[in-house]
C-alpha positions as a printed NumPy array, in Angstrom:
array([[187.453, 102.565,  86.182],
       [189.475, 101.48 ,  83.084],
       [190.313,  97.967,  85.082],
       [186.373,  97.842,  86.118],
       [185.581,  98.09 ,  82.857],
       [188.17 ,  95.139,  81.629],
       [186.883,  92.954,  83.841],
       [183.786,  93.044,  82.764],
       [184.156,  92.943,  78.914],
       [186.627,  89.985,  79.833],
       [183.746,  88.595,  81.854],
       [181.22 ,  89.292,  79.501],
       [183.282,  87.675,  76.111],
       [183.952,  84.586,  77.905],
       [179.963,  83.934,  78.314],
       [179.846,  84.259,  74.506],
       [182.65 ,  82.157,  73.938],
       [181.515,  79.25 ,  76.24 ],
       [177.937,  79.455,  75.094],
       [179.081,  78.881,  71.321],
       [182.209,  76.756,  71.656],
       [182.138,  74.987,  74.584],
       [178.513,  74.632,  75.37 ],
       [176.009,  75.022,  78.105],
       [177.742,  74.866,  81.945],
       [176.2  ,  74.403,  85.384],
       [176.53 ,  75.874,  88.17 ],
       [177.84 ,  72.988,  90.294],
       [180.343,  71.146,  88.232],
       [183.807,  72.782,  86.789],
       [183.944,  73.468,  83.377],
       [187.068,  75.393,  81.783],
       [187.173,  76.916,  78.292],
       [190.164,  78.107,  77.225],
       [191.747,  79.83 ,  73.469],
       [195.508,  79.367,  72.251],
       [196.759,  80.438,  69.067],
       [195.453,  83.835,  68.6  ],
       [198.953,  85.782,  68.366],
       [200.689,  84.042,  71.054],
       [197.44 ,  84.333,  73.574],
       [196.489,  81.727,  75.988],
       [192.86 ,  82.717,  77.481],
       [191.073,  79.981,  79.886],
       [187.518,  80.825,  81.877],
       [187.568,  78.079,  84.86 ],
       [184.408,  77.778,  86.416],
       [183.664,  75.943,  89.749],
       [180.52 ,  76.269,  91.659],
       [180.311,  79.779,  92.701],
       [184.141,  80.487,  91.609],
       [184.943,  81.705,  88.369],
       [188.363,  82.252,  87.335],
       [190.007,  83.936,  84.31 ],
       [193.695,  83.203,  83.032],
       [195.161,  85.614,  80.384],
       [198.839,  84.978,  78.829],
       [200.204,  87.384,  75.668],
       [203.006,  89.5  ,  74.714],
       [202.443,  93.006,  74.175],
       [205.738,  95.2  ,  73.191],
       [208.639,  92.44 ,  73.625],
       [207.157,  91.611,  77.181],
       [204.755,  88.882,  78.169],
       [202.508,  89.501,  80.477],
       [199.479,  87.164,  82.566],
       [196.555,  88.768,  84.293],
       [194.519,  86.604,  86.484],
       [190.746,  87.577,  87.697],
       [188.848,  85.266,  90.219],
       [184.562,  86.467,  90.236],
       [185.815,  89.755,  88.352],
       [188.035,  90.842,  90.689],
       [191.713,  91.065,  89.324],
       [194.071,  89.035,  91.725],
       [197.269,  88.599,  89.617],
       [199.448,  90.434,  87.319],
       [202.923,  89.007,  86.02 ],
       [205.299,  90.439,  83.53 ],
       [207.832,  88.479,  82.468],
       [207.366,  85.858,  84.953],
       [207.639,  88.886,  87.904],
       [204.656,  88.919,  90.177],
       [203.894,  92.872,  90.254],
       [202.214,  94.071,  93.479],
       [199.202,  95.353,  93.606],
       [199.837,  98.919,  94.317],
       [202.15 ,  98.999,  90.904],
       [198.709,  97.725,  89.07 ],
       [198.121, 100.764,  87.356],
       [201.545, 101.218,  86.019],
       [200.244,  98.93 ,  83.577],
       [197.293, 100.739,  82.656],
       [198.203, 100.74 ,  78.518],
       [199.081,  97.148,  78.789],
       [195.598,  95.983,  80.635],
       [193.719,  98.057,  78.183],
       [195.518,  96.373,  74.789],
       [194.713,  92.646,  76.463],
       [191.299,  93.951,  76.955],
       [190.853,  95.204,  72.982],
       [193.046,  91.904,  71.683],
       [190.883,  89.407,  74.193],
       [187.76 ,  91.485,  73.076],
       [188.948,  91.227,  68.936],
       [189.631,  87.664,  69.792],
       [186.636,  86.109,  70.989],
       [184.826,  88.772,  68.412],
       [185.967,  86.619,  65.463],
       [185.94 ,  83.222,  67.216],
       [182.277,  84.194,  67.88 ],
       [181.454,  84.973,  64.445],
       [183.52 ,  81.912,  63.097],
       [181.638,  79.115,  65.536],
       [177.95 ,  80.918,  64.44 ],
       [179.009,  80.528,  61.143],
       [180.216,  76.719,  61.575],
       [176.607,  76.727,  64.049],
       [175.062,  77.79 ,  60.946],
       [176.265,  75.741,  58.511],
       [176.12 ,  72.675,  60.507],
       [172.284,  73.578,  60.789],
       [171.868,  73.877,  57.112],
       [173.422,  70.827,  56.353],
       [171.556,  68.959,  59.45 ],
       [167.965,  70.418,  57.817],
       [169.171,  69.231,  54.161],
       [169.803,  65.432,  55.359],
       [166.55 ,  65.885,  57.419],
       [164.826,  66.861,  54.29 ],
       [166.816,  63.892,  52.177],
       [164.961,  61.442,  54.949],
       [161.842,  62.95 ,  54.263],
       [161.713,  62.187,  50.794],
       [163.048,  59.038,  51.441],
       [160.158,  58.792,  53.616],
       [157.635,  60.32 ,  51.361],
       [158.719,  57.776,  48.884],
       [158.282,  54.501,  50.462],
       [155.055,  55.748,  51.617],
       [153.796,  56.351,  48.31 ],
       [154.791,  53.121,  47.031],
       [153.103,  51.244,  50.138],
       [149.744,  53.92 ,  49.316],
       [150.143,  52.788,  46.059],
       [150.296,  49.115,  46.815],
       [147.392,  49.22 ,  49.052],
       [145.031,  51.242,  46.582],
       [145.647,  48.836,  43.93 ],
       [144.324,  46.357,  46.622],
       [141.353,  48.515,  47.88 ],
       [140.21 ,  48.729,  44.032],
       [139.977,  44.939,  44.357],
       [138.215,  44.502,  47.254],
       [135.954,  47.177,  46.264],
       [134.982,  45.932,  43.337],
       [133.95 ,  42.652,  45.344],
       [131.913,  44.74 ,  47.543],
       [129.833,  46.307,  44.381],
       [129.084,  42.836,  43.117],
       [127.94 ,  42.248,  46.895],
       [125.521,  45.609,  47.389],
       [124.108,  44.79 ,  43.762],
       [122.743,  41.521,  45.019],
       [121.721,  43.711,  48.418],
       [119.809,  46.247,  46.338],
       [117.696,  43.668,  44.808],
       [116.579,  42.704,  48.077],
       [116.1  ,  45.947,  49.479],
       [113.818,  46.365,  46.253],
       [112.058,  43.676,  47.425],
       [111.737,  44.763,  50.669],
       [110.373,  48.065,  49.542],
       [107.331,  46.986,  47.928],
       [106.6  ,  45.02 ,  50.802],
       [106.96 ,  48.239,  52.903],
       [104.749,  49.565,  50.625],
       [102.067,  47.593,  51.403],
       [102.35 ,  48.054,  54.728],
       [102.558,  52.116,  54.533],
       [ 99.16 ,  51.664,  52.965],
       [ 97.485,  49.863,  55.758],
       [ 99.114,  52.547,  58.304],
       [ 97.896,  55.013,  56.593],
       [ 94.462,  53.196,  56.789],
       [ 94.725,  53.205,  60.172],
       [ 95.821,  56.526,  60.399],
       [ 93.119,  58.107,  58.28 ],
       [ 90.984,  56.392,  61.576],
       [ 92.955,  58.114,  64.268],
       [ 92.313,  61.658,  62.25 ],
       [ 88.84 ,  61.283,  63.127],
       [ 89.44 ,  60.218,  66.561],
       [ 92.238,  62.81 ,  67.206],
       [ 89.129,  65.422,  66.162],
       [ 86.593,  64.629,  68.33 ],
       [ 88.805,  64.01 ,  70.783],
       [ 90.192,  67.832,  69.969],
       [ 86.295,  68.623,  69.648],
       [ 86.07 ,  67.418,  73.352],
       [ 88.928,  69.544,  74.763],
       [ 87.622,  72.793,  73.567],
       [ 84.503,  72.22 ,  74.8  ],
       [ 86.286,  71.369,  78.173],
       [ 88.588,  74.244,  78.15 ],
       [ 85.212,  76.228,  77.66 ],
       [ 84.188,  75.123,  80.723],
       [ 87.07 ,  75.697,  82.395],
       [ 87.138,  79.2  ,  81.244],
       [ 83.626,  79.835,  82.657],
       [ 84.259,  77.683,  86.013],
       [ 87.111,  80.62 ,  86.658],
       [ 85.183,  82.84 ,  85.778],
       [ 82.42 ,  82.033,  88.31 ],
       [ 85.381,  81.074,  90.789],
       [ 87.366,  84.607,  90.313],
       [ 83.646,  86.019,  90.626],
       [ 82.568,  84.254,  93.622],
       [ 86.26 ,  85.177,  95.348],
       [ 85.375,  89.316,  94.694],
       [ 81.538,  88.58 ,  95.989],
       [ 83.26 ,  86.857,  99.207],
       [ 85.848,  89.768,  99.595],
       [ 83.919,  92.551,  99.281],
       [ 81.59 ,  90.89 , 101.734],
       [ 84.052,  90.348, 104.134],
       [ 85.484,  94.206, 103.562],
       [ 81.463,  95.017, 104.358],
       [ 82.132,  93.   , 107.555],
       [ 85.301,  94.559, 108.569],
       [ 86.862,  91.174, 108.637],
       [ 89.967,  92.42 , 106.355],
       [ 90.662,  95.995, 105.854],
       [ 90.025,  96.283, 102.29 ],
       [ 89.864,  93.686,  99.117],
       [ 93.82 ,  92.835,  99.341],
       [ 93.088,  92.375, 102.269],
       [ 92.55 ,  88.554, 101.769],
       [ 95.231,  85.913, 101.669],
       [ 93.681,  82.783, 103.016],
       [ 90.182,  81.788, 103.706],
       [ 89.016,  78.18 , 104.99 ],
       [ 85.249,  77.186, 104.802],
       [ 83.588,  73.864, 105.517],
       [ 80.764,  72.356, 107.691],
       [ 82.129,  72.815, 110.837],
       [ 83.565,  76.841, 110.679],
       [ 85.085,  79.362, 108.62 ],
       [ 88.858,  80.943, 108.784],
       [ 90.117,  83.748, 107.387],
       [ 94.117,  84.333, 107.033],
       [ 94.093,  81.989, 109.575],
       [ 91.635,  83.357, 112.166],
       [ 88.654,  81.553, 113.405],
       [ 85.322,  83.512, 112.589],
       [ 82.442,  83.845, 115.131],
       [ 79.481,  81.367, 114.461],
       [ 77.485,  84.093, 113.669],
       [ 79.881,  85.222, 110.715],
       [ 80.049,  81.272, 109.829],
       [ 76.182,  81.165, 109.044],
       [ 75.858,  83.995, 107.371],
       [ 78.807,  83.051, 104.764],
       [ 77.467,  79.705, 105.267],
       [ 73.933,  80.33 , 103.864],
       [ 74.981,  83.034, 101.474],
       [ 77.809,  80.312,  99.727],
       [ 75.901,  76.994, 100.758],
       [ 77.458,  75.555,  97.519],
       [ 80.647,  75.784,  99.081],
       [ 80.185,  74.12 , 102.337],
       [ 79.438,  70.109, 100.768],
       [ 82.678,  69.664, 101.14 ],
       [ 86.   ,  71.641, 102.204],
       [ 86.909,  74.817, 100.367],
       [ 90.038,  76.395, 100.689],
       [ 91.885,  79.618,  98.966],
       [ 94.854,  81.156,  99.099],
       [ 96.43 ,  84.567,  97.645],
       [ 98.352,  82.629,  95.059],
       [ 95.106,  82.358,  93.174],
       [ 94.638,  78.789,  93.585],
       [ 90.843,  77.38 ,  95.278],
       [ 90.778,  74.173,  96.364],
       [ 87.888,  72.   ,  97.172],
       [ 86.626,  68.662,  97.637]])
């Protein structure tokens, strides 16, 4: 568990390390990091497509030992230069766990050191960026300034211009003048018309008003006739009824002749010509 445990504080300190110091890495190229001078420790993270491999060199208690892990997986241990065999791993229990803490210490303050150098590097990146700015800023103040003084000359031409093209527009005004004065002339005129002519539509819509009267009249007068008849069952009973001088239909059935002549004498007025109504309300008749 202890070794499980290394690995993955190993693995986990070498992401750090080659995110801040030796930047971004992909997945199909080989990129190796690596650390020296930290108390005699060599550290190097090897990655290669899907293989990542971890070298660790350092002396702990007058002996030097170097641990290799391939994907997280411990695959070497030498002390001294011997080769130990696997089964004698955990012998070296103490010795694993001291690389672990010094590796872990290690990359701790190498982290700390590059995001302070990251930091400072930003500070000083944003102070030149604002130095260029102003730089900027200035030179664009002196061209604004330039080109105001210019656009107070050229605007003082154009006042001397609209002064001569307000005394023409005066000029034009009193001729408008006159001629608002003959429209409204004419428009006093069309007053008059517009109120006869209103006089006329009220009168109209009058008639109108009585015309469907006498037509919604007529239309009961027919209905509750034909209810009398037993032609329709009762007076919603109608929804189409066709009259002229050759026969009479009612929701689309022919009537007898003898029905015909006695709606025919009763509403002679309607049979001039073709009358024809529907249950929308509408008559129609020529």
């Amino acid at each position: 568990m202890k070794t499980n445990y290394l690995k993955r504080s190993l693995w986990l300190a070498a992401i750090l390390l080659t995110t801040l110091c030796a930047g971004a890495q992909t997945k199909t190229s080989a990129k190796t990091a690596s650390v020296t001078g930290h108390n005699n420790m060599y550290y190097r993270i090897h990655n290669e497509g899907n293989r990542r491999t971890e070298d660790i060199q350092t002396e702990y208690e007058g002996k030097l030992y170097r641990i290799q892990w391939v994907n997280e997986k411990m695959t070497s241990l030498l002390v001294d230069g011997e080769k130990i065999p696997e089964a004698n791993w955990s012998k070296f229990t103490d010795a694993i766990d001291h690389v672990r803490e010094e590796i872990k210490e290690m990359v701790k303050r190498d982290a700390e050191q590059a995001k302070r150098n990251a930091e400072q590097a930003v500070r000083n990146e944003e102070q030149a960026k604002r130095n260029a700015e102003q730089n900027i800023r200035n030179a664009e103040q002196a061209k604004r300034n330039a080109e105001q003084a210019h656009l107070s000359e050229i605007q003082e031409k154009k006042n001397a211009e609209q002064a001569v093209r307000n005394k023409e527009q005066e000029k034009r005004n009193a001729e408008q003048a006159v001629r608002n004065a003959e429209q409204a002339k004419v428009n006093a005129g069309q007053e008059v018309r517009n109120k006869e002519q209103a006089e006329r539509n009220e009168l109209q819509a009058k008639k109108n008003q009585e015309q469907a009267r006498a037509n919604e009249q007529m239309i009961k007068d027919i209905t509750n006739d034909l209810v009398g008849d037993k032609i329709i069952p009762d007076t919603n009973g109608l929804h189409e009824m066709k009259l002229n001088e050759f026969g009479m239909s009612i929701n689309g059935v022919k009537q007898p002749e003898e029905v015909f002549k006695k709606y025919k004498e009763k509403y002679s007025k309607f049979f001039d010509g073709n009358f024809n109504y529907s249950r929308d309300g509408i008559i129609r008749g020529q």
